[in-house]
LUMZA-819495 format. One line per field, with one value per residue: x, y, z of N, C-alpha, C in turn; residue number from 1; residue in one letter. Coordinates in Angstrom, 2 decimals. Each point is the difference from the previous one (the first is absolute). Layout:
N
nu = c(X  ...)
nv = c(Y  ...)
nw = c(Z  ...)
cau = c(X  ...)
cav = c(Y  ...)
caw = c(Z  ...)
cu = c(X  ...)
cv = c(Y  ...)
cw = c(Z  ...)
nr = c(NUM  ...)
rest = c(A  ...)
This chain:
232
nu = c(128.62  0.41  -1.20  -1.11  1.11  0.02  -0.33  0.62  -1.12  -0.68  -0.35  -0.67  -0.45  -1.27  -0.58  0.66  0.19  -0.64  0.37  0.44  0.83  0.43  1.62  0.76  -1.00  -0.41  0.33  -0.32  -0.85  -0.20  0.86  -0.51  1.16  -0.36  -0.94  1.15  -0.27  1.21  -0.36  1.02  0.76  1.19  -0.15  -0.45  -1.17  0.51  -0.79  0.60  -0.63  -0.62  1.24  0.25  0.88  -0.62  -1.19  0.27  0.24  -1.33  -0.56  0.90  -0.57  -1.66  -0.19  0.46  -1.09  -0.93  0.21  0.25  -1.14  0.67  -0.04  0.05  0.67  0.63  0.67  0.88  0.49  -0.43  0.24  0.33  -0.61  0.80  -1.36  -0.32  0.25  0.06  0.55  -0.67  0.26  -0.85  -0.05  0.62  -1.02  1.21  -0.69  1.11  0.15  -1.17  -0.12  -0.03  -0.83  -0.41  -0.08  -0.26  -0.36  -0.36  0.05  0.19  -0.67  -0.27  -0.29  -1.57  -0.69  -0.76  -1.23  -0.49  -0.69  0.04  -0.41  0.07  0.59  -1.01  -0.42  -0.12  1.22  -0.97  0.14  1.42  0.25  -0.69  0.62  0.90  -0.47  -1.02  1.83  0.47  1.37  -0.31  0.95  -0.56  1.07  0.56  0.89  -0.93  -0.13  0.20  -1.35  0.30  0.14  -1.06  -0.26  -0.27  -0.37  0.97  0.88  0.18  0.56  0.90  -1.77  -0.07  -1.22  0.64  -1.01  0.12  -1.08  0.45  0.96  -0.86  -0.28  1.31  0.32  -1.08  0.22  0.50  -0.56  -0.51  -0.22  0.29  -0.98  0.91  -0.55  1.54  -0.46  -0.37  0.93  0.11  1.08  -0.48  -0.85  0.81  1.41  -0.85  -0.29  1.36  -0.11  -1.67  0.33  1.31  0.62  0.34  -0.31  -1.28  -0.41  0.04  -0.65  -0.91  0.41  0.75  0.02  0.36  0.75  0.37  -0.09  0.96  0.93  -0.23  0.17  1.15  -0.32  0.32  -1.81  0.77  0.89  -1.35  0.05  1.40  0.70  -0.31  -1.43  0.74  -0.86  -0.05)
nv = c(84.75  -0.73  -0.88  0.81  0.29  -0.87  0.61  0.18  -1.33  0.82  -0.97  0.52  -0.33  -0.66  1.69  0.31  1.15  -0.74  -1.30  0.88  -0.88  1.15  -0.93  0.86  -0.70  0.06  1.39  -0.20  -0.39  -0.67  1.05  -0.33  -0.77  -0.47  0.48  0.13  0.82  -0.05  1.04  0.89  -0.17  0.56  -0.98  -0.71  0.76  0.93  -0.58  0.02  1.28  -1.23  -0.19  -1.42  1.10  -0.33  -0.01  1.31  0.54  -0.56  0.11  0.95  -0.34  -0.87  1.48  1.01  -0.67  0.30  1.13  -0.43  -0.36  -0.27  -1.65  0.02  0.94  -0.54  -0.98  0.74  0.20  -1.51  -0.19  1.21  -0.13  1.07  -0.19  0.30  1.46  -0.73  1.53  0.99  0.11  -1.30  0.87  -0.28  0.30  -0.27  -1.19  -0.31  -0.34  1.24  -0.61  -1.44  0.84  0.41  -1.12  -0.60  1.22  0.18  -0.85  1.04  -0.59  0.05  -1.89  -0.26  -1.36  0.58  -0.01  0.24  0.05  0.33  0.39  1.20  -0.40  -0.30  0.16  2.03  0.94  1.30  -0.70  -0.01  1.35  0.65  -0.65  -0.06  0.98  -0.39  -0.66  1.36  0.62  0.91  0.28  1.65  -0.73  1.13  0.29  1.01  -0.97  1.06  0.08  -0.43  0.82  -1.70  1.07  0.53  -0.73  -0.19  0.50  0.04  -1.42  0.39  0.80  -1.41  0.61  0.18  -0.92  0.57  0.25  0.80  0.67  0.54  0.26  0.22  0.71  0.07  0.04  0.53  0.35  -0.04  1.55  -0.26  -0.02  -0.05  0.80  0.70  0.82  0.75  -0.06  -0.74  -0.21  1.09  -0.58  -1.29  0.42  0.34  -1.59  -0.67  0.77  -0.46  -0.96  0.25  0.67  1.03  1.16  -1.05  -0.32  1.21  0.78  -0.76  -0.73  -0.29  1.36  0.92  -0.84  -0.13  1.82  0.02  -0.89  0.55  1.57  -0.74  -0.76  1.40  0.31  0.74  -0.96  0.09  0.67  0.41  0.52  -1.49  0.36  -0.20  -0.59  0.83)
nw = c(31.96  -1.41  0.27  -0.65  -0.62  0.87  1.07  -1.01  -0.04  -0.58  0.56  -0.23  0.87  -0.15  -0.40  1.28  -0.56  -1.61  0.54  0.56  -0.17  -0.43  -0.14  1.03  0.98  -1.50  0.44  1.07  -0.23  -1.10  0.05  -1.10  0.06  -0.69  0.96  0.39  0.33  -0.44  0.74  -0.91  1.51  -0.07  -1.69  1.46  0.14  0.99  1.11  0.54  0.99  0.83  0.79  0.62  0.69  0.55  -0.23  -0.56  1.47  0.27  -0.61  0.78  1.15  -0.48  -1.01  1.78  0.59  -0.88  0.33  0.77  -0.26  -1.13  -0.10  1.55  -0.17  -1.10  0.98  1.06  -0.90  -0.45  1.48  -0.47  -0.99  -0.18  0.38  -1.68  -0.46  -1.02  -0.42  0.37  -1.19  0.60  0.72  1.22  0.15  1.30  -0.28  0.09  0.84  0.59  1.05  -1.23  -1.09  0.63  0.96  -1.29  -0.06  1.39  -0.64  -0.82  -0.07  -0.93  0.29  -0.44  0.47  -1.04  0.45  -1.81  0.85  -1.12  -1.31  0.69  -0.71  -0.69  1.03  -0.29  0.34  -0.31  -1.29  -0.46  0.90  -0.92  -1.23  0.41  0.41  -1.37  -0.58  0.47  -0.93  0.12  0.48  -0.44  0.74  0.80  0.26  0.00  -1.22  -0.15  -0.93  -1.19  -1.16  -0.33  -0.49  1.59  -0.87  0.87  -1.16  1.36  0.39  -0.57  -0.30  0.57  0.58  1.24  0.38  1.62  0.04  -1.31  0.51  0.60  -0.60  -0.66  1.72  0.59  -1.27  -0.07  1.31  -1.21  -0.09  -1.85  -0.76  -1.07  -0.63  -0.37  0.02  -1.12  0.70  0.45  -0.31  -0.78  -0.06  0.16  -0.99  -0.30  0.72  -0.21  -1.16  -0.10  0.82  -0.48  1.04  -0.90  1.02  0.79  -1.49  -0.27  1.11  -0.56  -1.09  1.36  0.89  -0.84  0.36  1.17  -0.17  -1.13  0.98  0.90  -0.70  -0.50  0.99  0.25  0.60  0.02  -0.11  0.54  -0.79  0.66  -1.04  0.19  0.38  1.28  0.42  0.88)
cau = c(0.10  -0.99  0.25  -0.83  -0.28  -0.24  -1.78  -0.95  -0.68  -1.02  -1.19  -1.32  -1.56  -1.33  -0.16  -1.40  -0.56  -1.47  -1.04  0.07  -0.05  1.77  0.17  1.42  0.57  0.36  0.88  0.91  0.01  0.75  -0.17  0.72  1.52  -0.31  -0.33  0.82  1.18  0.99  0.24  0.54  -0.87  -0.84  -1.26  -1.08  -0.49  -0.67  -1.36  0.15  1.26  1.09  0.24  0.68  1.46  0.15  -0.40  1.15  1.36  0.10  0.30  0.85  0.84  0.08  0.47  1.45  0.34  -0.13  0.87  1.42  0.59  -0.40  -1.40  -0.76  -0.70  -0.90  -1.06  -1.28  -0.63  -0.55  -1.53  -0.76  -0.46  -1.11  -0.65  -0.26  -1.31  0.64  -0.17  0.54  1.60  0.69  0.82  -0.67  -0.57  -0.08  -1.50  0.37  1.58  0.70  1.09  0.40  0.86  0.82  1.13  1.05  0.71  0.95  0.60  0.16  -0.66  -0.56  -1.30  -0.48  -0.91  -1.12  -0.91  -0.60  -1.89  -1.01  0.48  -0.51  1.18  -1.08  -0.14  1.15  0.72  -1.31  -1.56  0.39  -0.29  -1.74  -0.66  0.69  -0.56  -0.94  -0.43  0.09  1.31  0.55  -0.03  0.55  -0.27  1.60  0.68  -0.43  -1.52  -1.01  0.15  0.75  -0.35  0.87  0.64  1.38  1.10  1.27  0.83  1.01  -0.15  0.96  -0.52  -0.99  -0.02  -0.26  -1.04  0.14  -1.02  0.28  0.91  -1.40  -1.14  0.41  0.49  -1.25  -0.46  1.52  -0.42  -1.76  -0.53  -1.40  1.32  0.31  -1.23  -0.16  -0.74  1.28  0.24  -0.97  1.07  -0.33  -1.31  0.61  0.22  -1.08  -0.86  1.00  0.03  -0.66  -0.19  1.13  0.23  1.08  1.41  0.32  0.87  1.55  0.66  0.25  -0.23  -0.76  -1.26  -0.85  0.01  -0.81  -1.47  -0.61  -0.41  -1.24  -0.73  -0.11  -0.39  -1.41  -0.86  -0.28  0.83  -0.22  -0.10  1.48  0.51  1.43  -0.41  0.12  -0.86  0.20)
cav = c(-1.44  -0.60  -1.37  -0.43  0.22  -1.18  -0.22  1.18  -0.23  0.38  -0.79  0.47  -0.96  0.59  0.56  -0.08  0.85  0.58  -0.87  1.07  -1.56  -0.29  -0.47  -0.38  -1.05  -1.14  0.17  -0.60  -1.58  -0.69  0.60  -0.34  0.85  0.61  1.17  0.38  0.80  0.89  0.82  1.04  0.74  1.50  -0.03  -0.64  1.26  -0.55  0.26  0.58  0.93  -0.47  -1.51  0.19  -0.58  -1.12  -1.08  -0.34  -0.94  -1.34  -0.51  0.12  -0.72  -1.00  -0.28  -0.27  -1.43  -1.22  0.40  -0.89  -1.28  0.53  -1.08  0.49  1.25  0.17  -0.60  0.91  0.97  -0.56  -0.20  1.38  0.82  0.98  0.01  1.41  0.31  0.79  1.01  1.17  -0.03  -1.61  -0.34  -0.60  0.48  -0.73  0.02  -0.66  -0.16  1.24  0.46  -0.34  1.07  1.08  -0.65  -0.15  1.30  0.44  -1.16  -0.01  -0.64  0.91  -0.34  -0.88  -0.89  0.44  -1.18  0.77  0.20  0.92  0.86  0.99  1.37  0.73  1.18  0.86  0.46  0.60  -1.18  -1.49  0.13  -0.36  -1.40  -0.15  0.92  -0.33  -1.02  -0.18  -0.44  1.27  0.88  0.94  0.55  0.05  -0.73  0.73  -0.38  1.20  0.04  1.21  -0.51  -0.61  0.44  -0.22  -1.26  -0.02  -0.50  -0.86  -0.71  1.13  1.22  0.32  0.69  -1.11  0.04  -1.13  -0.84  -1.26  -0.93  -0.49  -1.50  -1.10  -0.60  -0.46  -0.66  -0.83  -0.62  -0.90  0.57  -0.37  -1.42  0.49  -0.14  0.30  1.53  1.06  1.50  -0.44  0.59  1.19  -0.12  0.12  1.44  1.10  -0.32  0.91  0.80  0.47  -0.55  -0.18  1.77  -0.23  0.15  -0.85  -1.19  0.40  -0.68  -1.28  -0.58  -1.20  -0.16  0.28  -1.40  -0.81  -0.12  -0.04  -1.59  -0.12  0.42  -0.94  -0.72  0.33  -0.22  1.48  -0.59  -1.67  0.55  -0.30  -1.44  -0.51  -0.24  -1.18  0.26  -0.35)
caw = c(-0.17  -0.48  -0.23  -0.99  -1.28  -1.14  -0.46  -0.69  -0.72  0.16  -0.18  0.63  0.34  -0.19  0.83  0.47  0.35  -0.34  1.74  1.05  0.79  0.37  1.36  0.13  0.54  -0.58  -0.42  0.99  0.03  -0.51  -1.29  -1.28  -0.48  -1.29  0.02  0.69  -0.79  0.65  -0.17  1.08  1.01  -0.06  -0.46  0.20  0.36  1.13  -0.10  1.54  0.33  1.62  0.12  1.48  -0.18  1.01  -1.02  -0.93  0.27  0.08  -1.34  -0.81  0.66  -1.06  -1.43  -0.12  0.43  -1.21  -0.48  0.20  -0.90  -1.14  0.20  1.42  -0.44  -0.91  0.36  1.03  -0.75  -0.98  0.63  0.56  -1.82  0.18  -1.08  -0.24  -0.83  -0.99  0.43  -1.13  -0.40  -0.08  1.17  0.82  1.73  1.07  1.19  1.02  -0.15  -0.12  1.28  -0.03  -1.34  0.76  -0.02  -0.86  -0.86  0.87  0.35  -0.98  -1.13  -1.19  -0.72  0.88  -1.25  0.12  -0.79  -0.31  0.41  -0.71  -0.93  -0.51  -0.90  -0.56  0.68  0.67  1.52  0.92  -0.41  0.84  0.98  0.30  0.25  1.26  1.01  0.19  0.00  1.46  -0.54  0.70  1.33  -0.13  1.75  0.38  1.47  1.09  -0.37  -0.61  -1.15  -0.91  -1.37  -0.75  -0.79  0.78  0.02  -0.17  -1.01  -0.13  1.12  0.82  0.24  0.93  1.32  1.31  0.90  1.00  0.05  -0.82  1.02  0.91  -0.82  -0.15  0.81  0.48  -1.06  0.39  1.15  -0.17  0.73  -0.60  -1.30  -0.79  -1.45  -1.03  -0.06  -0.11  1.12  1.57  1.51  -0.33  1.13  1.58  0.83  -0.15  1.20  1.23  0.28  0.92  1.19  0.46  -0.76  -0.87  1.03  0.01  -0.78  -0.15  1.24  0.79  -1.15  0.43  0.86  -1.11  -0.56  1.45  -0.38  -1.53  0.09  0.98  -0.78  -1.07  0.24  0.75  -0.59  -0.76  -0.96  -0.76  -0.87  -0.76  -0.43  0.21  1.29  0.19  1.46  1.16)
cu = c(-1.07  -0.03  -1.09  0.10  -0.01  -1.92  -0.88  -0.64  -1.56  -1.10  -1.05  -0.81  -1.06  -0.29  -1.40  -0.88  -1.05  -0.73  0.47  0.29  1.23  -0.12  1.42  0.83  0.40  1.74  1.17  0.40  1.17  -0.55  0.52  1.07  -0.57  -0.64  0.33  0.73  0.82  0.18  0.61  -0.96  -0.54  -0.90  -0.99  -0.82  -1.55  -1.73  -0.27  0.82  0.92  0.15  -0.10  1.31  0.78  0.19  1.02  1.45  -0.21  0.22  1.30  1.31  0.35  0.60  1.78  0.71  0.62  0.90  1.49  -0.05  -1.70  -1.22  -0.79  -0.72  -1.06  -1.62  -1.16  -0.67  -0.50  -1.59  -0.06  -0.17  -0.93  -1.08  -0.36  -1.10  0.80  -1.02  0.39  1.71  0.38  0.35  -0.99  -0.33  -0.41  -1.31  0.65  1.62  1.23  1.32  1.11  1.27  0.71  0.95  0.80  0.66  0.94  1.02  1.17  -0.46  -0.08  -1.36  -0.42  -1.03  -1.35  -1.12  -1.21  -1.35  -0.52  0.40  -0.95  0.80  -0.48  0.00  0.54  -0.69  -1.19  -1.29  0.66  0.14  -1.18  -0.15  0.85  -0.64  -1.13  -0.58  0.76  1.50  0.81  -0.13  0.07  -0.41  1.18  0.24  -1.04  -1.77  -0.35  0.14  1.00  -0.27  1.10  1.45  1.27  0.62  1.11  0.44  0.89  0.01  0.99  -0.54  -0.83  0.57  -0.82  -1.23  0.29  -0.93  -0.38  1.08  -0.39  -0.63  1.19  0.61  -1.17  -0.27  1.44  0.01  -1.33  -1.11  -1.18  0.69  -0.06  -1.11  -0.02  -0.85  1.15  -0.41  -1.11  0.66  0.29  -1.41  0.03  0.50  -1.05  -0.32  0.56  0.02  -0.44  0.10  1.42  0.69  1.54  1.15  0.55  0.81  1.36  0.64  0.24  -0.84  -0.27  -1.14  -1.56  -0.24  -1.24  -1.34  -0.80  -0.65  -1.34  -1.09  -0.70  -0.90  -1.81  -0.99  0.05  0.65  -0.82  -0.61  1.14  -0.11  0.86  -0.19  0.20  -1.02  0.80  0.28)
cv = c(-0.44  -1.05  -0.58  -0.11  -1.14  -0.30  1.24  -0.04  0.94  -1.10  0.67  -0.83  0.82  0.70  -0.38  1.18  0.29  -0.61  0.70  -1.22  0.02  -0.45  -0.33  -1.64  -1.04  0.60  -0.15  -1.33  -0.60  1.01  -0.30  0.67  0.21  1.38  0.99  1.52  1.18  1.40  1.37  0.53  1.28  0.34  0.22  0.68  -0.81  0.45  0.68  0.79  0.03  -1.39  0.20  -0.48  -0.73  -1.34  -0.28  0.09  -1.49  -0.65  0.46  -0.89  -1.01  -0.47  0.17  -1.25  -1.01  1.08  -0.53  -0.91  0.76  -0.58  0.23  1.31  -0.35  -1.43  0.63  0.99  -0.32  -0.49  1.26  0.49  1.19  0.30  1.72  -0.25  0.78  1.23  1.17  -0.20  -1.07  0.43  -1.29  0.29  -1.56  0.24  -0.72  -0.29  1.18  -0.19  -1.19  0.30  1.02  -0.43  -0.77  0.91  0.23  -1.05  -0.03  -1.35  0.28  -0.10  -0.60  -0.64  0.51  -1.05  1.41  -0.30  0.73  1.18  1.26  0.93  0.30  1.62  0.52  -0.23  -0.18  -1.57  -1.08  -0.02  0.02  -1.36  -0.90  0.19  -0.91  -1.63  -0.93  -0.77  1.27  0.42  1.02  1.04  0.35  -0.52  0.17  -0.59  0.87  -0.84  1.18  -0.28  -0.91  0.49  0.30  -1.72  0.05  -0.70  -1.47  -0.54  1.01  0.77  -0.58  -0.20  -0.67  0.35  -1.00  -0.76  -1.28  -1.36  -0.59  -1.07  -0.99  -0.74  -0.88  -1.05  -1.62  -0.76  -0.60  0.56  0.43  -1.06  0.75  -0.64  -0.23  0.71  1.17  1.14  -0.75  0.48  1.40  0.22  -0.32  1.35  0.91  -0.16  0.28  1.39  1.23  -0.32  0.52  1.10  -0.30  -0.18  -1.28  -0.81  0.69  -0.14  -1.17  -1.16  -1.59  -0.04  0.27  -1.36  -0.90  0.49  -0.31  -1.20  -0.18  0.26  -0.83  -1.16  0.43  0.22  1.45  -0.40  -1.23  0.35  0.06  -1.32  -0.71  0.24  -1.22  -0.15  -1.18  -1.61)
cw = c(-0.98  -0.14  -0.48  -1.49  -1.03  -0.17  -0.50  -1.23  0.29  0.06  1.02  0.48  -0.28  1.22  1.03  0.42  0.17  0.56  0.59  1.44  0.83  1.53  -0.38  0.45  -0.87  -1.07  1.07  0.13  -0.88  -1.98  -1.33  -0.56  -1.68  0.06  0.71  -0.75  1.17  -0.56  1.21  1.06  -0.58  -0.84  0.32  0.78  1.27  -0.41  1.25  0.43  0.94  0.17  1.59  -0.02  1.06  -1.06  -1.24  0.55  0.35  -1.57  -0.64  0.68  -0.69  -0.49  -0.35  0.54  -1.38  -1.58  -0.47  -1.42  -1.08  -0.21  0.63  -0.70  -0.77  -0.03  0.68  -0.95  -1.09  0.78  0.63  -0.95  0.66  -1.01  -0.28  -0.78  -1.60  -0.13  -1.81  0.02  -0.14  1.72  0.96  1.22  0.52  0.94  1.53  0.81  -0.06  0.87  -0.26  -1.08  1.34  0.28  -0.27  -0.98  1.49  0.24  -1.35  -1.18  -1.00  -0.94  0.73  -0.94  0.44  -0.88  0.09  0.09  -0.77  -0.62  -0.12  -0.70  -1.04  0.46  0.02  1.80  0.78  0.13  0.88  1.48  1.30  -0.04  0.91  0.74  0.52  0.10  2.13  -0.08  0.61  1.77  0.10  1.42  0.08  1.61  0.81  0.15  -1.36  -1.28  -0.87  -1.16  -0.55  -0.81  0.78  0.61  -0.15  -1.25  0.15  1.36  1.37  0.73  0.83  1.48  0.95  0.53  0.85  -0.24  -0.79  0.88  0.83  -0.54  -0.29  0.75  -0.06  -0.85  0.52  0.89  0.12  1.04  -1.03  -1.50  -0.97  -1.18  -1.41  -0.54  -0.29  1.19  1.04  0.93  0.06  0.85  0.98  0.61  -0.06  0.97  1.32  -0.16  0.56  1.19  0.81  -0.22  -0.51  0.90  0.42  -0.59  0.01  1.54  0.75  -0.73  0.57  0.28  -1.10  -1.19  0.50  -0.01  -0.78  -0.44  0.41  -0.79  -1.30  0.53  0.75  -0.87  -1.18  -1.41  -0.97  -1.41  -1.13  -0.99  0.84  1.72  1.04  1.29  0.95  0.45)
nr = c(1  2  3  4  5  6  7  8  9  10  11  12  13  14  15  16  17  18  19  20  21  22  23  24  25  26  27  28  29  30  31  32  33  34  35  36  37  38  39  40  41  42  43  44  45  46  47  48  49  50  51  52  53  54  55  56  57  58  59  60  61  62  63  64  65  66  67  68  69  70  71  72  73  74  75  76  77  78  79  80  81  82  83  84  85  86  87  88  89  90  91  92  93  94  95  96  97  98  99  100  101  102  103  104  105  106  107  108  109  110  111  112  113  114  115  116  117  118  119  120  121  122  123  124  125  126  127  128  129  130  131  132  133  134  135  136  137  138  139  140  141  142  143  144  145  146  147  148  149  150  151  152  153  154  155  156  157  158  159  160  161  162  163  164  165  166  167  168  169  170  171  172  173  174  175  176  177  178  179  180  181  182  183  184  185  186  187  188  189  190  191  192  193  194  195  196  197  198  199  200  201  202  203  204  205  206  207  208  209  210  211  212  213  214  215  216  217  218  219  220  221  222  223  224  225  226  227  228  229  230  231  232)
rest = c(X  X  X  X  X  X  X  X  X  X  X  X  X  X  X  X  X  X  X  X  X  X  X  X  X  X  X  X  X  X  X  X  X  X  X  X  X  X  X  X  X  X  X  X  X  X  X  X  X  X  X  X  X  X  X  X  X  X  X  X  X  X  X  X  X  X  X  X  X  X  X  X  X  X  X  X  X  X  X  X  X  X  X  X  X  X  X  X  X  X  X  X  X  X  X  X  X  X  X  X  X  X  X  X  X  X  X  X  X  X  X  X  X  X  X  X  X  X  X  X  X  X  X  X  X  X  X  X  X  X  X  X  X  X  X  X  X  X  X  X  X  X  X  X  X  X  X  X  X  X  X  X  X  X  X  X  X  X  X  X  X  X  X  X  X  X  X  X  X  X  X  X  X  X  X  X  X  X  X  X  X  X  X  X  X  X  X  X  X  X  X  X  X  X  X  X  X  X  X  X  X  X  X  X  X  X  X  X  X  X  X  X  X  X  X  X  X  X  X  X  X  X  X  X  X  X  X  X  X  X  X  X)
């Protein structure tokens, strides 16, 4: 399904990289359709190696909700600009909005409006990754927590792979058990945090009850440190 192709003007905004300032919330908000650009899902190259797929059948529920009518789509998807990072080749590595590209490629979609945060395509492969790396724009953890080499980033939004935990945080996150920051990957630290505390078996066996704790957890004194901490 395409239903972007009438906005494919390249207008770039000023990057904000080199303030190292970034903050997603003002690309949620109310984002400028002039800087807007549409481009193919599968273009668009993740920063991260796991989603939670809980999370992206909720959004895909969404997005097959507003599917129906060509406008709706493309409204919901004119205030969700995934923001990137232009990249070696001209491509674009997504800092955000991973589980929401997931599921709109499973949803069959085909594009989606991206708003470009910053230009490192200067760089080959190995310089621009480090500086990702370093400017705290990358996750290079797999399902399981472990770090891996950047360099094993999945190609494509298709290749990534489930961490409950990540599902974990976003139930929790969902139910205001801490607030959302705008910070790239906070809810990636959340799961780290369950994930020490909460054994895996659990979330896969019994995902309420591993919910209910997580809550608790989120709100107790070992948590006040989290972004997006809520006390008591």
């Amino acid at each position: 399904m395409s239903l972007l192709a009438a906005s494919r003007e390249p207008a770039f905004g000023p990057s904000v990289i080199p303030g190292l300032q970034l903050s997603l919330r003002p690309l949620r908000a109310e984002p400028r359709r002039s800087k807007l650009l549409s481009v193919p899902l599968e273009d668009l190259r993740p920063t991260q190696m796991a989603v939670g797929m809980r999370a992206v059948a909720a959004k895909r529920e969404k997005v097959e909700r507003r599917a129906r009518s060509s406008r709706k789509l493309r409204r919901f998807l004119e205030n969700r600009p995934i923001p990137a990072v232009r990249g070696p080749n001209d491509d674009f590595f997504i800092i955000d909005h991973h589980h929401l590209g997931l599921a709109l490629l499973r949803s069959d979609v085909d594009e989606a409006f991206i708003m470009v945060v910053g230009d490192l395509s200067h760089l080959s492969r190995r310089p621009f990754l480090e500086k990702m790396a370093g400017l705290g724009l990358l996750h290079a953890y797999d399902g399981h927590g472990r770090a891996v080499p950047p360099t094993k980033l999945p190609e494509r939004l298709d290749d990534l792979r489930c961490d409950p935990y990540r599902d974990l945080a976003w139930s929790v996150r969902e139910a205001g058990g801490f607030a959302k920051t705008g910070k790239p990957f906070a809810e990636f630290r959340w799961a780290d945090f369950f994930r020490t505390r909460i054994p895996r078996s659990t979330v896969r066996r019994d995902f309420d009850y591993a919910h209910d704790r997580a809550m608790w957890l989120a709100r107790s004194r070992e948590a006040v440190r989290m972004p997006g901490y809520i006390s008591r």
